[in-house]
GUTIDREN-287939 format. One record per residue (C-alpha): x negated, y negated, z negated. Coordinates in steps of 0.001 Angstrom, whole numbers, plus 524288, in hexadecimal, padded with zeros to 5 digits. Last residue first. Example, Ala and Ser with C-alpha at 12.3 -4.5 7.8 and 13.67 -1.06 7.14 Angstrom:
# GUTIDREN-287939
<kolro <7CA9A; 80424; 7E41C>> <kolro <7CFF4; 81194; 7E188>> 
# end
This chain:
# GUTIDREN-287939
<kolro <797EB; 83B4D; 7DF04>> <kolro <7911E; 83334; 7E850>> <kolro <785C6; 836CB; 7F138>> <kolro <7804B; 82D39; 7FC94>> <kolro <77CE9; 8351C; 80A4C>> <kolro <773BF; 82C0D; 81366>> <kolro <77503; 8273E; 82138>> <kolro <76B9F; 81C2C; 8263D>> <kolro <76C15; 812EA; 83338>> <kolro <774CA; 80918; 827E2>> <kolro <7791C; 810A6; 81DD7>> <kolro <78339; 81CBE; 82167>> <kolro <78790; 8221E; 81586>> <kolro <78BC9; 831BE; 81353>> <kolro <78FBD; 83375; 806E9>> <kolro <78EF2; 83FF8; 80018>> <kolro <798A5; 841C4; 7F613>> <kolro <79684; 8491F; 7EA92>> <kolro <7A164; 85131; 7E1B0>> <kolro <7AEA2; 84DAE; 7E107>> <kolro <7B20F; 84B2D; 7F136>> <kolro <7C2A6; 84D09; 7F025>> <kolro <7C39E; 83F81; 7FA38>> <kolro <7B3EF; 83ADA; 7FEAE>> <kolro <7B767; 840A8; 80CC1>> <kolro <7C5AC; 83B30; 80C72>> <kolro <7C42D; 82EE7; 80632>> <kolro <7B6A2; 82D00; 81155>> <kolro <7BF5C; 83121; 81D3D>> <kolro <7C727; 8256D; 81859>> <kolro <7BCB0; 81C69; 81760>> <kolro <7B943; 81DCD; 8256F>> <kolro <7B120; 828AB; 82CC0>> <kolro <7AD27; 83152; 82379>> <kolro <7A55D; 83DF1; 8274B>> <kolro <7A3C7; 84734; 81E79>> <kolro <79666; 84C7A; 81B3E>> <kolro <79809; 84A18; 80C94>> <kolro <79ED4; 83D42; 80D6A>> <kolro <79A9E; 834F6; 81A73>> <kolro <79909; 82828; 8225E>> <kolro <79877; 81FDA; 81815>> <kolro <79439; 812BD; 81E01>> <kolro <78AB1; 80A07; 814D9>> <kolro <78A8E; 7FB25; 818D0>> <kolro <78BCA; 7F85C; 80813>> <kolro <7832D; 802E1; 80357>> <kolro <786FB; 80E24; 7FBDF>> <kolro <77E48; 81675; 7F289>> <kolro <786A2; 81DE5; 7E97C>> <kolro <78319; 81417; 7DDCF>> <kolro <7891E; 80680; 7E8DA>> <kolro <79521; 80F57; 7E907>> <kolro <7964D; 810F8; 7DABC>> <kolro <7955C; 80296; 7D81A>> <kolro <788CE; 7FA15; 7D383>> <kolro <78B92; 7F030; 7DE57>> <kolro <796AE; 7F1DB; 7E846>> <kolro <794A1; 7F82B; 7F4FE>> <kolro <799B4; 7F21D; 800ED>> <kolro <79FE8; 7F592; 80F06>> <kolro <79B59; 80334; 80E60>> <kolro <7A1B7; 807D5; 81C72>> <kolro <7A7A0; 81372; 81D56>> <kolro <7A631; 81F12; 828ED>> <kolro <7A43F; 81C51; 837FD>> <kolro <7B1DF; 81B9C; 83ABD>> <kolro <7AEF5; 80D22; 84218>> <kolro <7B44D; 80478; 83A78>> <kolro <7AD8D; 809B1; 82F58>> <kolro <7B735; 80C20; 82343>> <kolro <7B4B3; 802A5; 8186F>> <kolro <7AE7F; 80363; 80B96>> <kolro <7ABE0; 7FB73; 7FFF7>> <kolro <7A1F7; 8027E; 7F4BB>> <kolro <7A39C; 80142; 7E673>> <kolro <7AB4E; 80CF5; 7E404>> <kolro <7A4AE; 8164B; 7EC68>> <kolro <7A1DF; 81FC3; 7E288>> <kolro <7B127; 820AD; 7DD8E>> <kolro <7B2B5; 8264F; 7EB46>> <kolro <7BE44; 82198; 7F485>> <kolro <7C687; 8173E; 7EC18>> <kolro <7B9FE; 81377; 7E79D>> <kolro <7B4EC; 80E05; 7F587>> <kolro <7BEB1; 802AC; 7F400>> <kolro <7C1CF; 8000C; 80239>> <kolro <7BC53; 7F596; 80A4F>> <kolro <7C65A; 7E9B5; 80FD9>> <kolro <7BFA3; 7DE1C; 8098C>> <kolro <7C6FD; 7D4E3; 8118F>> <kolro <7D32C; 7D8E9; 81B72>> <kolro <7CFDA; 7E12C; 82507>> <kolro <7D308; 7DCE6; 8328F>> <kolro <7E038; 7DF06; 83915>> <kolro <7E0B6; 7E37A; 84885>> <kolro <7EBF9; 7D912; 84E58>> <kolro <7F3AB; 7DCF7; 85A3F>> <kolro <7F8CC; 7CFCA; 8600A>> <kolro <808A1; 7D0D7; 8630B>> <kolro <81003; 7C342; 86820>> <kolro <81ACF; 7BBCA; 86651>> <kolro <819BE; 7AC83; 86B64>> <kolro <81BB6; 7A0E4; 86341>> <kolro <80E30; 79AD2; 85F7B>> <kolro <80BCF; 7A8F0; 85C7A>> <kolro <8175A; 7B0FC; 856A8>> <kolro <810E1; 7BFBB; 85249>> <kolro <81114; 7CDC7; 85498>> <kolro <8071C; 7D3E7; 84F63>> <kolro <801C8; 7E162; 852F6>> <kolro <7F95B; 7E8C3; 848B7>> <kolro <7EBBA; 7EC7C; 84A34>> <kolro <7E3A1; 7F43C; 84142>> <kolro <7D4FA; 7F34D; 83AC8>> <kolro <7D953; 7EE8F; 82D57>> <kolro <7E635; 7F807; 8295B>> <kolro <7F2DF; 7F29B; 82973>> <kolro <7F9B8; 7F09C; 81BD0>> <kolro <7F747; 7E279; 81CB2>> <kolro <7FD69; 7E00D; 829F1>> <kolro <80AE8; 7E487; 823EE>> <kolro <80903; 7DD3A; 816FE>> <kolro <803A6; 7CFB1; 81D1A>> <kolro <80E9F; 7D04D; 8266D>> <kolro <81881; 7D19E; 81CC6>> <kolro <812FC; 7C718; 81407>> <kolro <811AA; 7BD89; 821CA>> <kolro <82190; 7C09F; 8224A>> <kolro <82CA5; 7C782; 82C3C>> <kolro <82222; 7CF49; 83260>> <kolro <828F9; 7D8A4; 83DF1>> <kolro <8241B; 7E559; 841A0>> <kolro <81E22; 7E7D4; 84DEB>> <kolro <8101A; 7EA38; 84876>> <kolro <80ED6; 7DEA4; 84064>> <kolro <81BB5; 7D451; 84565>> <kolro <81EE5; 7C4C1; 8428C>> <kolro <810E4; 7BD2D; 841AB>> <kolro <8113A; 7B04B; 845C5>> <kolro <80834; 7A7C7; 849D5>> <kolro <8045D; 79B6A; 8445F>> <kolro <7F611; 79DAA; 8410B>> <kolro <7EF8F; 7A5E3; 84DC6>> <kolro <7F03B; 7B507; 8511F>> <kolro <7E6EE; 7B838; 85B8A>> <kolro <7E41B; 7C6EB; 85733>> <kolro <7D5E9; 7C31A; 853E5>> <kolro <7DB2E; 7B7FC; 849D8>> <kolro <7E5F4; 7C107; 8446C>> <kolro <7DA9C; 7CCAB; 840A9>> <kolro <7D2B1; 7C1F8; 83A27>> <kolro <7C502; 7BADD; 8402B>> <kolro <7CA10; 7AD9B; 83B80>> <kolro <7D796; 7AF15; 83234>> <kolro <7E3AC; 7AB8E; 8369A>> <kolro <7ED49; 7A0F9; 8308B>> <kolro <7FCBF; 79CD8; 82FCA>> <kolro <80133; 7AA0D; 8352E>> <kolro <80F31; 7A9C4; 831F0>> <kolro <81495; 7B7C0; 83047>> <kolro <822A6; 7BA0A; 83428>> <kolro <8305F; 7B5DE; 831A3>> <kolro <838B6; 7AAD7; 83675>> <kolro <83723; 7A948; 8441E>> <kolro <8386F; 79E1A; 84EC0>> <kolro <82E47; 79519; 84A26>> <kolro <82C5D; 7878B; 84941>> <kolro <8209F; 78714; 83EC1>> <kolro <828B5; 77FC1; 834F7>> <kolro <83695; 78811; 83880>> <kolro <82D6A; 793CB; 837F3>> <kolro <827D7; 790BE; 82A98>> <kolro <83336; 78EAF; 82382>> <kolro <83C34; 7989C; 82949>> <kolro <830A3; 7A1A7; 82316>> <kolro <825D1; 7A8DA; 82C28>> <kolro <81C32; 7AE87; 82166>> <kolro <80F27; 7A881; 81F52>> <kolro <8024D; 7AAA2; 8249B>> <kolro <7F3B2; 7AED7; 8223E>> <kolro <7EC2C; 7B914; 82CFA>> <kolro <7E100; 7C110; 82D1F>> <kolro <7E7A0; 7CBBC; 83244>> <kolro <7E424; 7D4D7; 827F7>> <kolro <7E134; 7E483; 8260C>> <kolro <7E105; 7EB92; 81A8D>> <kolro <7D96E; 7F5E2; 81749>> <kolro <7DF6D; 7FBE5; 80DA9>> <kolro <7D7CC; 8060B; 804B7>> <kolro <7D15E; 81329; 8047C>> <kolro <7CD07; 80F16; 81446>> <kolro <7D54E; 819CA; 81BB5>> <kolro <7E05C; 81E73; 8109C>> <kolro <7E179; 810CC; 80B1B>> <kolro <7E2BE; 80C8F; 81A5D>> <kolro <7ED1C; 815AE; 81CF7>> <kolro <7F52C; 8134B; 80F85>> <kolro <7F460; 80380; 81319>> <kolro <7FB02; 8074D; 82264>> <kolro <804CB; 811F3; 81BC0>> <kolro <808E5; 80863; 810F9>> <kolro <80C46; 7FE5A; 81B10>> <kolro <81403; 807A2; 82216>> <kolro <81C02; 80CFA; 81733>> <kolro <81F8F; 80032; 811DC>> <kolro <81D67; 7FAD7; 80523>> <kolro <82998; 7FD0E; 7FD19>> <kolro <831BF; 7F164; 7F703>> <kolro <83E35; 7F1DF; 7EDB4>> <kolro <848D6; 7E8A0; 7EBC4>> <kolro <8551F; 7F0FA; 7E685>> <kolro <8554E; 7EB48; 7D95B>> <kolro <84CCA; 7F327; 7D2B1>> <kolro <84533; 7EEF4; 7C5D3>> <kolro <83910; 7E7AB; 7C3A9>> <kolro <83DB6; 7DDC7; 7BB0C>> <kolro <84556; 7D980; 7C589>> <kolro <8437B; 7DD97; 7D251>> <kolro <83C48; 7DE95; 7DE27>> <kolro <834BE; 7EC83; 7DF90>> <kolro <828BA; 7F040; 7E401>> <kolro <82149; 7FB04; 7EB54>> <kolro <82802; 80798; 7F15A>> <kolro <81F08; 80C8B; 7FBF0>> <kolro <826C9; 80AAD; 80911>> <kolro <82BCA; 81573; 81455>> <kolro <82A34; 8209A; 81110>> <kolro <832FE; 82AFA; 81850>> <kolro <83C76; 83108; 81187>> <kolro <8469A; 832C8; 81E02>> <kolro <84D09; 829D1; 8168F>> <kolro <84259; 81FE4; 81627>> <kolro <83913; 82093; 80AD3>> <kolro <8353B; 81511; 7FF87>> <kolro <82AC0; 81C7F; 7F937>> <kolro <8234C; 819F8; 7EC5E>> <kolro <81874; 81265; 7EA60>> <kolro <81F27; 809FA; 7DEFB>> <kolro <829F5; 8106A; 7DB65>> <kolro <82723; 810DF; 7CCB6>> <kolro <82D40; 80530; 7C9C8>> <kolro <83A49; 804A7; 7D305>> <kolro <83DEF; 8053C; 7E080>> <kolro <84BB2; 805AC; 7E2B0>> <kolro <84FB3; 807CA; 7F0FA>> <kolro <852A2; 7F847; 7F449>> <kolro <847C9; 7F6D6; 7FCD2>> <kolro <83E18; 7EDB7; 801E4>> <kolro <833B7; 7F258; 80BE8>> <kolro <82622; 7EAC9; 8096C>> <kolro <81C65; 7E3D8; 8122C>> <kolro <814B7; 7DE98; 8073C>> <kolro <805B9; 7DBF2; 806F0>> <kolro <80130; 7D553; 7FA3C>> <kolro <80A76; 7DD13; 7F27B>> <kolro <8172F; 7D791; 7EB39>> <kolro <815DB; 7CC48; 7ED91>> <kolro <82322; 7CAC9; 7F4AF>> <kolro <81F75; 7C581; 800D1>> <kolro <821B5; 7D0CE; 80A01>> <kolro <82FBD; 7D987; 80CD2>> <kolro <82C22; 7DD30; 81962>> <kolro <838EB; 7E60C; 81A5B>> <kolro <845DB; 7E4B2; 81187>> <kolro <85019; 7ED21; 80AA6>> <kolro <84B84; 7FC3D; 81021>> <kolro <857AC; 8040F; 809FD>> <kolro <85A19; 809B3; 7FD92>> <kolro <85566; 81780; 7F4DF>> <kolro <851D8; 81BBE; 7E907>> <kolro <849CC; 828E5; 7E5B5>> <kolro <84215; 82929; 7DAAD>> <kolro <83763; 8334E; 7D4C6>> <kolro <833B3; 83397; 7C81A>> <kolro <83884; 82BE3; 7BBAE>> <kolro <82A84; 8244D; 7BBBB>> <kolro <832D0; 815F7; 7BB48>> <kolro <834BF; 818F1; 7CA4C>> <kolro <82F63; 823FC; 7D19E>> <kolro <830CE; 82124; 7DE9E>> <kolro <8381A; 823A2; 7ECDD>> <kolro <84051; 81802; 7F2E7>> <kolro <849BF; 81B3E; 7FD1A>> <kolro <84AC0; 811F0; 80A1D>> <kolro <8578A; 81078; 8136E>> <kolro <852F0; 808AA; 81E82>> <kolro <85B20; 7FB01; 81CA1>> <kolro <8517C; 7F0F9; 82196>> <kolro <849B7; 7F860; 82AF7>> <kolro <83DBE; 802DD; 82B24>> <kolro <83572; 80466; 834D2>> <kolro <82A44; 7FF45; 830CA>> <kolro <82931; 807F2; 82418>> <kolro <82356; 81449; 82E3F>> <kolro <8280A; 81EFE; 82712>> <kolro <81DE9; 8275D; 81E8F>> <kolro <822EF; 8350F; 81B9B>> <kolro <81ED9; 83991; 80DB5>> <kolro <813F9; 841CB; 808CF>> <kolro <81667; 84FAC; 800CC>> <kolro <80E33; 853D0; 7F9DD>> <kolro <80A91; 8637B; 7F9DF>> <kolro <7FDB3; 8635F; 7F257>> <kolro <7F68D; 857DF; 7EB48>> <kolro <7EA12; 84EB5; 7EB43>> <kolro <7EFA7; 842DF; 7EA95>> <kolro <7EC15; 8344D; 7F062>> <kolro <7F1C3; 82658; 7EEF7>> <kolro <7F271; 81C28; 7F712>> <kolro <7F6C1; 80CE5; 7F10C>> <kolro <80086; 80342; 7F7C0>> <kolro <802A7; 7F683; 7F25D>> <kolro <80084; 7ED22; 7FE0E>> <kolro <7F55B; 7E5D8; 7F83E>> <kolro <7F2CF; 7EF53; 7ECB7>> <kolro <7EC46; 7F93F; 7F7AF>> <kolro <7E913; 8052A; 7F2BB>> <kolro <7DFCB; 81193; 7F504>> <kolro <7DD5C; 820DD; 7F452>> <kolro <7E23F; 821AC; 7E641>> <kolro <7E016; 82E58; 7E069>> <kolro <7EC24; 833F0; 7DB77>> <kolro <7ED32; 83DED; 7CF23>> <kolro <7F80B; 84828; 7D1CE>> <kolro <8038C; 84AF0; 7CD3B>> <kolro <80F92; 8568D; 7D0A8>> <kolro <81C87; 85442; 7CC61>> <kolro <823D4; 8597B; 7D9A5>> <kolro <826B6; 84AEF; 7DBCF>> <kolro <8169F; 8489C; 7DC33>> <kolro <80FE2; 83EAD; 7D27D>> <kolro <80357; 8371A; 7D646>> <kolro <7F9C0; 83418; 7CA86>> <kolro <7F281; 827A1; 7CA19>> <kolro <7E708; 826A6; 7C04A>> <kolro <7DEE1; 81980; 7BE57>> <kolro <7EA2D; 8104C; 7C41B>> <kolro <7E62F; 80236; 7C659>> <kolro <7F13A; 8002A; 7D0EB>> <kolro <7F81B; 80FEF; 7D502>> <kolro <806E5; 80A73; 7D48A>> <kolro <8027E; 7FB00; 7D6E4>> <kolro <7FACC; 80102; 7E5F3>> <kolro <80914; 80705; 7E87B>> <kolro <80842; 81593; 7EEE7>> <kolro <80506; 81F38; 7F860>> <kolro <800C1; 82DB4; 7F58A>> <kolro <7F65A; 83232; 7FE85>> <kolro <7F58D; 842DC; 7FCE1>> <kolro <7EE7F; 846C3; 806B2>> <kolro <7F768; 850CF; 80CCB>> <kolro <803B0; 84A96; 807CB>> <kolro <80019; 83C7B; 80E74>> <kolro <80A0B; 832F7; 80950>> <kolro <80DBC; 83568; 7FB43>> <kolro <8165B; 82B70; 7F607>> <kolro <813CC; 82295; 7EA08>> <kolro <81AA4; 81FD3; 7DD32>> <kolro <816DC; 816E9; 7D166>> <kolro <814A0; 818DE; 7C24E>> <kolro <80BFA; 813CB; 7B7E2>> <kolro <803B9; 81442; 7AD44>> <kolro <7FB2D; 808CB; 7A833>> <kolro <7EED7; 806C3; 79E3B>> <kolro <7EAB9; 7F90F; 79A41>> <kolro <7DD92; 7F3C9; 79F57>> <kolro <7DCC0; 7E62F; 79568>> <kolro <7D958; 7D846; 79A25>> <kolro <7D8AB; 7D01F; 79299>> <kolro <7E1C3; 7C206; 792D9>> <kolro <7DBB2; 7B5BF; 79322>> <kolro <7E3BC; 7B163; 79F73>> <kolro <7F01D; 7B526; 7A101>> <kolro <7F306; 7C1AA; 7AA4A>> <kolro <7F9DC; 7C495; 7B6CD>> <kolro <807A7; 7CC11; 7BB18>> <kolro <7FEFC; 7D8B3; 7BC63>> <kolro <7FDBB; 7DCEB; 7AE69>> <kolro <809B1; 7DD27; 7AB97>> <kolro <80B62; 7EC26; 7A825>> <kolro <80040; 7E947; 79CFF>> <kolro <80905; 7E01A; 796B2>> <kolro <80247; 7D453; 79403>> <kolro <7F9A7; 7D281; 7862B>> <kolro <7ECC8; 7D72A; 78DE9>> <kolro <7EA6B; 7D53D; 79A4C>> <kolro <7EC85; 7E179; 7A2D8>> <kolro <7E280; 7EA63; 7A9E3>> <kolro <7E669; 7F73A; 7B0B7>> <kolro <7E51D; 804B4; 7ACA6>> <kolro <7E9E3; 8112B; 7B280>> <kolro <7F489; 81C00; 7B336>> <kolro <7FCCB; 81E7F; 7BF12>> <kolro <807CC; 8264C; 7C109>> <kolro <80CB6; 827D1; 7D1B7>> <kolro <819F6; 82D25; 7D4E1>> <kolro <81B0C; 8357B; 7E0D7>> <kolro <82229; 8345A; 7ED51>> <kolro <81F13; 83EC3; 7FB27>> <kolro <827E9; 8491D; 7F34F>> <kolro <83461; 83EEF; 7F36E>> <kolro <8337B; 83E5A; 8041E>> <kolro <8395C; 84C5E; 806B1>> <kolro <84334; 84DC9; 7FC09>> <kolro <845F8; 84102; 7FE59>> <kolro <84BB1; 841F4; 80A76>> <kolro <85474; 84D3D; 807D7>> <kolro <85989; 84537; 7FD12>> <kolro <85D44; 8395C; 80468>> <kolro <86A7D; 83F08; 804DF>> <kolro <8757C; 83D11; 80FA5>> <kolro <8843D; 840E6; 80C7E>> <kolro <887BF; 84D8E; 80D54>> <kolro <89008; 84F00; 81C69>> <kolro <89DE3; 849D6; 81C22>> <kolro <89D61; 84390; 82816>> <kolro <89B76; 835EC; 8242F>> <kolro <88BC8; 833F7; 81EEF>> <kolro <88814; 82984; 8170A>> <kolro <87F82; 8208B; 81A4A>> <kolro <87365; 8226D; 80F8C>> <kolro <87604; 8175F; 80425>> <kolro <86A64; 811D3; 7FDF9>> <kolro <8689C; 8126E; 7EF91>> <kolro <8627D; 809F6; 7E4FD>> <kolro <86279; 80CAC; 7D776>> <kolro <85A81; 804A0; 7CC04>> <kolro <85551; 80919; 7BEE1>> <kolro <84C54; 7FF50; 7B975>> <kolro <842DB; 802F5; 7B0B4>> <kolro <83AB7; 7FC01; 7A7EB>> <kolro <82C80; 7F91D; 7ACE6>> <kolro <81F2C; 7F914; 7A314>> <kolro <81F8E; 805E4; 79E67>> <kolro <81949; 80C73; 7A900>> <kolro <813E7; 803E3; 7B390>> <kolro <81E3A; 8074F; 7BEDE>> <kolro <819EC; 8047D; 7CC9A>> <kolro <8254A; 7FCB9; 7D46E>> <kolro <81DB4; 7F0A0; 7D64C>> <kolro <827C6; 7E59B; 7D185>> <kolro <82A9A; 7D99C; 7DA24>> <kolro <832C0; 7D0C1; 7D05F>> <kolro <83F98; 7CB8A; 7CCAB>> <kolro <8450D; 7C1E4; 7C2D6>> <kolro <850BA; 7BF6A; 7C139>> <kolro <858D9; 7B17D; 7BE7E>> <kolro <863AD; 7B31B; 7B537>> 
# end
């Protein structure tokens, strides 16, 4: 009997998943001179601390007559649309003890009114969420909380094929999970998954509830963000996927800088190298990313990189598919320069290429002030505070007094530089907050509450 298997985020909507039980272990090398045999419990005494399970309680908007749990798989048409209460359960890792950022999926935290951050010593707290990107899946969290305790971050590029890798969740909501396997795959893209995928593939079991989870080393160092599974039915069979731990450092950076990701683009559009296409375009390797078209005035065109060439390494690190380059370049901030190393018209060479910012790259004011929802801002290039990009009609921002060319240079005599010197200043402010704007030759203090 023909099976049928899909890509299943590993967030658990309660009631709306059976369970799966599945085991996967990887076998330490022994050890022949009669000494105890090795234990990844030292290990995990020091990494387990750094995971917590995520709840989350919200509404979301389902058609009415389908299962509310369906709700993404699309709709038929005359159907109304009714908002439908959820619950639900995910994982995420604390990464910054002293200020409390807690990393995570974007489909754990998605639509959520109240998200509440669980500790292994039983302690909870109510998260505020700092920022998200649902194009790579990754979502930053924030607690206000005593004695954490943040986890190592390893640098995901070096890992090989075969690197042992333990999985650290709380599946089903039974509490906290240790499994563990080895690294199966790298640059796994193309799945559809995510938009951008650059993902690690493992056999540790990874089941609903994992999602945002760790995947460590075995020195417990994180290395991936447990994501999705491949399966049917939405159980385990050994084929998980984790985002790495690089690419979640370079999207958690710029959610921590500009409240939201700021990606950067090379203004390219291309194909993967197949056996196909290099036998019809005569060439002498089989994986890579085809560029078949560059944009006028883009990042590629300024960096001399034509239609036909090839792109086969970001940074030193080979690109085995156009998906795979699209993911690495499109966790890298606007405003920085990679290295390329590409085949042009049959030579290897290296450009340096400093990405643009892809379109409509402001930040949602809201996520900083609920009095600046409304308003699109940008860090000046130049440190010399934030930039009002626009100001929508009739919204809180445009009732405070903001102008679309504004700069705020200021909260209540503190100096902001960029939009992350203006989280922190406006971060714990409950009463009145000065602002100071710069309009124009003119400076003037506007007042929200």
């Amino acid at each position: 009997m023909k099976k049928s298997f899909s890509f299943t985020p590993t967030a658990l909507l309660i009631g709306s998943l059976a369970f799966f039980p599945a085991i996967s272990n990887a076998a330490l090398p022994l050890q022949v001179d009669g000494q105890e045999m090795p234990s990844l419990a030292p290990m995990l005494e020091q990494a387990t601390p750094a995971v917590v399970s995520i709840t989350v309680a919200g509404t979301h908007e389902v058609k009415q007559g389908q299962d509310p749990f369906k709700f993404f798989f699309g709709q038929r048409r005359g159907q109304q649309a009714q908002e439908r209460p959820f619950r639900g359960l995910g994982s995420g890792v604390i990464i910054d003890a002293k200020k409390g950022y807690v990393v995570t999926n974007n489909h754990v935290i998605d639509e959520a009114d109240e998200i509440l951050v669980n500790l292994k010593d039983g302690r909870q707290y109510e998260a505020k969420k700092i920022g998200s990107d649902a194009q790579s899946d990754i979502a930053l969290l924030q607690i206000s909380a005593e004695g954490l305790k943040e986890i190592k971050i390893s640098n995901s590029d070096d890992l090989r094929v075969g690197d042992f890798a333990v999985a650290i969740g709380s599946p089903f909501g039974l509490g906290q999970t240790v499994t563990s396997g080895i690294v199966s795959a790298l640059g796994r893209s193309g799945l559809n998954i995510e938009q951008l995928e650059d993902f690690i593939q493992t056999d540790a079991a990874i089941n609903s509830g994992n999602s945002g989870g760790a995947l460590v080393n075995l020195r417990g160092e994180l290395i991936g963000i447990n994501t999705a599974i491949l399966g049917p039915s939405g159980g385990n069979v050994g084929i998980g996927f984790a985002i790495p731990s690089s690419m979640m450092q370079n999207l958690v950076d710029q959610i921590i800088e500009h409240g939201e990701v700021r990606r950067g683009v090379l203004g390219i559009t291309g194909n993967s190298i197949n056996a196909e296409l290099a036998k019809a375009m005569d060439l002498d390797i089989n994986q890579g990313g085809f560029v078949s078209q560059v944009a006028p005035n883009s990042a590629a065109e300024e960096a001399g990189i034509k239609a036909g060439d090839i792109i086969i390494e970001v940074n030193g690190r080979k690109v085995r598919s156009f998906n795979e380059l699209r993911g690495k370049i499109g966790s890298i901030g606007a405003g920085k320069t990679v290295e390329l190393t590409l085949i042009s018209d049959g030579d290897t060479k290296e450009v340096e290429v400093t990405l643009k910012a892809a379109p409509d790259a402001n930040i949602a004011a809201a996520n900083l002030h609920p009095m600046l929802k409304g308003a699109k801002l940008s860090s000046n290039t130049k440190g010399l505070g934030v930039v009002v990009n626009d100001v929508a009609d009739n919204s809180p921002a445009a009732a405070v007094g903001l102008n679309k060319g504004d700069v705020i240079a200021g909260v209540n005599r503190v100096r902001v530089e960029n939009l992350a010197a203006l989280r922190d200043a406006l971060d714990g402010i409950t009463g009145v907050v000065a602002l100071n704007v710069i309009r124009g030759n003119t400076e003037l203090y506007l007042m929200m509450r």
